[in-house]
C-alpha positions in Angstrom: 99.7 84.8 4.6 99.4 87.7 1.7 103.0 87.8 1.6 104.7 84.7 2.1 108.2 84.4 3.7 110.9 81.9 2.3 114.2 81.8 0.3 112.0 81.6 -3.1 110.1 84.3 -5.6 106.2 85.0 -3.7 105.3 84.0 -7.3 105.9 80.3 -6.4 104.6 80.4 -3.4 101.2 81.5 -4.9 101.2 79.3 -7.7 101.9 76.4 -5.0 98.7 77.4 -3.2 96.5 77.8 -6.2 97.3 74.2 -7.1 96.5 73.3 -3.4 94.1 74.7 -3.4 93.1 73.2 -6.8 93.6 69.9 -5.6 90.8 70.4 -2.7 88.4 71.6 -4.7 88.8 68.3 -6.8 88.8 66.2 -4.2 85.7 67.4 -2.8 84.0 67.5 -5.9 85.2 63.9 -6.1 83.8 63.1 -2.5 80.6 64.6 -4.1 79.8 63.0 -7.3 81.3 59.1 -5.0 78.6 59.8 -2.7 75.8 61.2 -5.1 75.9 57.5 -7.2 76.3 55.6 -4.2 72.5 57.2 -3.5 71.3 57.3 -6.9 72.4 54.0 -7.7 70.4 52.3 -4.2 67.3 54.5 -5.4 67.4 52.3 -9.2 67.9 49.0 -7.7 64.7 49.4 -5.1 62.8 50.4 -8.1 64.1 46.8 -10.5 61.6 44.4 -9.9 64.1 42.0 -7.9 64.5 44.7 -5.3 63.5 44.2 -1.6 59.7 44.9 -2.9 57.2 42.0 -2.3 56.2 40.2 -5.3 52.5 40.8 -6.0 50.3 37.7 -5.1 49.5 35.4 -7.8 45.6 35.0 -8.3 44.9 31.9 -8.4 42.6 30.3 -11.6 39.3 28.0 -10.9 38.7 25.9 -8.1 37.7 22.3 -8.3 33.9 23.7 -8.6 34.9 24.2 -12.1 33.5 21.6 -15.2 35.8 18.4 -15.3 36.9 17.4 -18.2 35.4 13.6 -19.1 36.3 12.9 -22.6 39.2 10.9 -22.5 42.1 11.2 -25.3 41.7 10.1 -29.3 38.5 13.0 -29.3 36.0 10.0 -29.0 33.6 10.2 -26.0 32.4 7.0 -24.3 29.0 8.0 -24.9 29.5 8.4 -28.8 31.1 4.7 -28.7 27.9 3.6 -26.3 25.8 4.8 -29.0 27.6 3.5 -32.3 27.4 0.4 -31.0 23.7 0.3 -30.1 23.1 1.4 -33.2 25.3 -1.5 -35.1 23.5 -4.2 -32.8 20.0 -3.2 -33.9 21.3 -3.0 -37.3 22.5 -6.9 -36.4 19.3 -7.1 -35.4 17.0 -5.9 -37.8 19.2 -8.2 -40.1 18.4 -11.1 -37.9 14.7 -10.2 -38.0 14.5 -10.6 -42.1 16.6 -13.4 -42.7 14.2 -15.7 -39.8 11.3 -14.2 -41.6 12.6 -15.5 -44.9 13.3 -18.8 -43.3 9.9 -19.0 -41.8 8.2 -18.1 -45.5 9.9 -20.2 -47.0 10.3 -23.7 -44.5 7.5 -26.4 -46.0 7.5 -25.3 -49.1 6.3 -28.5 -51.1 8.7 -30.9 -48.7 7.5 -34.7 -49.0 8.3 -38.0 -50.5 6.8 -38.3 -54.0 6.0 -42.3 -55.6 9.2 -41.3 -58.0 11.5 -41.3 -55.2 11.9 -37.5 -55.4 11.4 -34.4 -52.9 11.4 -30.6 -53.0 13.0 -28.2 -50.8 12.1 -24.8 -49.7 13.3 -21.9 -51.6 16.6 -20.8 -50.2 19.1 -18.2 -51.1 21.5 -18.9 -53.4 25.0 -18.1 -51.5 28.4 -16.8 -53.1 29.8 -19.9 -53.7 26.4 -21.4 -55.3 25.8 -19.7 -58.4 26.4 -16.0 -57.0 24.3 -14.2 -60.0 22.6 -11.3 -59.5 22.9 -8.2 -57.0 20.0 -8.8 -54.9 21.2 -12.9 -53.9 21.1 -12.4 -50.7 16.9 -12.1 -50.8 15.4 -15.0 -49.6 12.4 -15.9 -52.1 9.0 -17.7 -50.6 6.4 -19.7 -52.1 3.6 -18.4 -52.6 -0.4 -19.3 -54.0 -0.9 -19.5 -57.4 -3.8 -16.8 -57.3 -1.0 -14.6 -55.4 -1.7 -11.0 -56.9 1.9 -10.9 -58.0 2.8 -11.0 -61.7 4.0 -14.3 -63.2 7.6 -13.4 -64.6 7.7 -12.7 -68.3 10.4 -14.6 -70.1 13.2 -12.2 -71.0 13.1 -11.2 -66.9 13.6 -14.3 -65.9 17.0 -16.8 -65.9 17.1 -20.1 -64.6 20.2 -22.5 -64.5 20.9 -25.5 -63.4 23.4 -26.3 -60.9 24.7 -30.0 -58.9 27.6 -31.8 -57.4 30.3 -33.1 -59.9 30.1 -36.6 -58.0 27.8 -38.8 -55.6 28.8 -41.4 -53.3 27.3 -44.7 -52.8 25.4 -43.4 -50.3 24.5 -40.0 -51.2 21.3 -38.5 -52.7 22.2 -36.5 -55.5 20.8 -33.3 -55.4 20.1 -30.8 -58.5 19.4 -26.9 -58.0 17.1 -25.1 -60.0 18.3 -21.6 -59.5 16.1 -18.7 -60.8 17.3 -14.8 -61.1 14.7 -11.9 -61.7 16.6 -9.4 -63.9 13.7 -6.9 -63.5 12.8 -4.4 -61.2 9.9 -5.6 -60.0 9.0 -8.4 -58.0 7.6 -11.5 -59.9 6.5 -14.9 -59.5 7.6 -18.2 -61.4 6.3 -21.6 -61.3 9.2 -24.1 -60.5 6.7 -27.0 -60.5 8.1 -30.9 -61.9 5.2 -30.1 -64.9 6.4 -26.5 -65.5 10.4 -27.3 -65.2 10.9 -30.8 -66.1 14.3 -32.4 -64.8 15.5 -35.4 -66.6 18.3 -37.6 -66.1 19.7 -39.9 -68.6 22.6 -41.8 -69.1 25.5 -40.4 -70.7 26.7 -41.7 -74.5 25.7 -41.0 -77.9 23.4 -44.0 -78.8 21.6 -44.3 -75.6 18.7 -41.5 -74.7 16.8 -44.0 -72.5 14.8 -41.9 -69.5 16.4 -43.2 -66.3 14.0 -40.8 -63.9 11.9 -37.5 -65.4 10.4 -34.8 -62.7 6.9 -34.9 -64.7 7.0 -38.9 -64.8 4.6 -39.1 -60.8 5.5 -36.2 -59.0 4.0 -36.6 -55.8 2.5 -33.0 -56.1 2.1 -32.3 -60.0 0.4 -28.9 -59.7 2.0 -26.0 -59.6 4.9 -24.7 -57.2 4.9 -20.8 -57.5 7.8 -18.5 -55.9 8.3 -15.2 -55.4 11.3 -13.4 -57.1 12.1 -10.5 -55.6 13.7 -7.7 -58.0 16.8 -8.3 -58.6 16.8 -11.6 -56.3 18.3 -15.1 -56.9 16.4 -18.2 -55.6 17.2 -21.6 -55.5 14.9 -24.7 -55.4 16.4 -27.8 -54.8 15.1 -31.7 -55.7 16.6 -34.5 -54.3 16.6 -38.0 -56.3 16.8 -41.4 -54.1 18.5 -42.9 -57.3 14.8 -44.6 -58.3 13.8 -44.8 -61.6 10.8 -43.5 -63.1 7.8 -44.4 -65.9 5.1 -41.9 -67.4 2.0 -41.7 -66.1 3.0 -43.5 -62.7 3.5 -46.7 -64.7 5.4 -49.3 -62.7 8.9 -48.3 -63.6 11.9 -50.8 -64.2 13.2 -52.3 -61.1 16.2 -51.3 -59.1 18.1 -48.1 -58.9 20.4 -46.3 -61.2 23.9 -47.8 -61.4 27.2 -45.7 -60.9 27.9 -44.6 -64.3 28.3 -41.0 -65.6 24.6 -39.2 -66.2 23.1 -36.1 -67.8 20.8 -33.6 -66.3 18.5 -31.1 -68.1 16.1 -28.8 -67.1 13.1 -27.5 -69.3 11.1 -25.1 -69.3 8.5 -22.8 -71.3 10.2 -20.0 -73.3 13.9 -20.9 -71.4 16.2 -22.8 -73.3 17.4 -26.1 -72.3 20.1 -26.6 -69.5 22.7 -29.0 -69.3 25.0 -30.4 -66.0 26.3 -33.9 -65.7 27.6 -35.9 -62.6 28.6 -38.9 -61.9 27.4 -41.6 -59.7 30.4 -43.5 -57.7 30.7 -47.1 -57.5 32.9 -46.9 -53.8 
C-alpha cells in the first residue's frame, strides 16, 4: 500500500488517493450536515403553532344567566316612550280640565230674551280667525258680580272693538261681537252691560240718522254685565238682534222689522272711542 506498484510515478498514485480520499471525507460531511437539517428542521415545525400540538381550548364568554339586552334599536327604550306619552295625555288632560271650567264659568251668563228683541251670550274666547288680538286669547273670561273684589279696568288697559258678519240672510239673526282685550298685566273687570256699551244700528246714508234698534232702548236686563279680563286675555261677548226695532224708555216702537238694506253698527262706551262695522241685511 506505502509503495504502490503500476507503470506510472508513486507521485500520482498518491495524489490519486489524497483526492479519494478527499472525496470521502466530503461526502460524509455531506451525509452529515443532509441528515442534521432533516432533524433540525422537524424540531422547528413541532414548535410553529400549526404543528401536531393541540390547539388550546377556547374559554368560552357568559352564559345565558347573563343580563339581556331589552332596549331595542334607535336608543329609545319602550319605557321612556310609555312615559312621554303619559305625560303628554295628562298634559291633554289638564288642558281639557281648564277649558270645561271656562265653559262652565262662563255658560248663563245673562242669556234670555229681552222686550227689544235682543239676547246676550256668554263670554267666550275669541279664536284666530275672530279678531286674534292679544297673546293671552286663548283665556276664557267669566262673568262675574259686580262687588267682585277684582279691579274695574282702567281705560288705557282696556280695548274693545267691534266685530259682525259682512251679510245676513233672510232668515238669519245678525249677530254683533263686542270683543274686549286687557293690555295689562293684571287681571281686571269691565262692564259690557247694553247701558255701559251701547250698540246702535242705523241705516246707512248721509241724511238719514233715524235709530232703527239701540241696546240701552229696553234691555231686558239693564244693570250691569261685569266680566273678568284676564291679563293679557281677549274676550268676546256676543248680542243677537231678531231684526226688531226699538224706542227709548220701552216705548211702543214702530211696527215691523228692519228691511234688507245696508246698516251701520256702533258701539259706545265711557272713555273708548266710538266703533264702527256695517252689514247688510239680504232681501233672498
Amino acid at each position: 500500500m506505502r509503495n504502490p506498484v503500476g507503470p506510472l510515478p508513486s507521485s500520482i498514485y498518491w495524489r490519486r488517493r489524497a483526492v479519494a480520499g478527499l472525496l470521502v471525507v466530503l461526502l460524509a460531511a455531506l451525509i452529515a450536515w443532509a441528515v442534521t437539517s432533516v432533524n433540525g428542521g422537524g424540531t422547528k415545525d413541532d414548535g410553529k403553532p400549526g404543528g401536531s400540538d393541540p390547539v388550546e381550548s377556547i374559554t368560552p364568554g357568559p352564559g345565558s344567566s347573563g343580563p339581556k339586552i331589552t332596549q331595542r334599536p334607535g336608543g329609545r327604550d319602550e319605557s321612556e316612550d310609555s312615559e312621554g306619552s303619559e305625560g303628554s295625555g295628562g298634559s291633554d288632560g289638564g288642558d281639557g280640565d281648564t277649558s270645561g271650567a271656562g265653559s262652565e264659568d262662563g255658560s248663563g251668563s245673562g242669556t234670555g230674551s229681552g222686550s227689544d228683541g235682543t239676547s246676550t251670550g256668554g263670554a267666550d274666547t275669541a279664536g284666530a280667525g275672530g279678531g286674534g288680538t292679544g297673546s293671552g286669547g286663548s283665556t276664557a273670561g267669566r262673568q262675574v258680580p259686580a262687588n267682585s273684589p277684582l279691579p274695574e279696568c282702567k281705560p288705557g288697559a282696556l280695548e274693545l272693538t267691534l266685530r259682525t258678519k259682512v251679510s245676513y240672510g233672510p232668515d238669519d239673526r245678525p249677530k254683533f261681537e263686542i270683543i274686549a282685550r286687557n293690555t295689562s298685566s293684571a287681571a281686571c273687570k269691565t262692564d259690557l252691560g247694553p247701558k255701559n256699551v251701547v250698540l246702535t244700528v242705523t241705516e246707512a246714508g248721509e241724511d238719514n240718522d233715524d235709530v232703527i234698534w239701540s241696546s240701552k232702548d229696553c234691555p231686558a236686563a239693564p244693570g250691569p254685565l261685569f266680566f273678568q279680563v284676564p291679563a293679557g286675555a281677549t274676550i268676546v261677548h256676543t248680542v243677537d238682534w231678531n231684526r226688531a226695532r226699538s224706542a227709548p224708555n220701552c216705548a211702543t216702537p214702530p211696527p215691523g222689522k228692519a228691511a234688507p238694506g245696508t246698516y251701520l253698527l256702533e258701539a259706545k262706551a265711557p272713555d273708548t272711542p266710538l266703533r264702527r262695522a256695517s252689514f247688510v241685511l239680504k232681501k233672498d
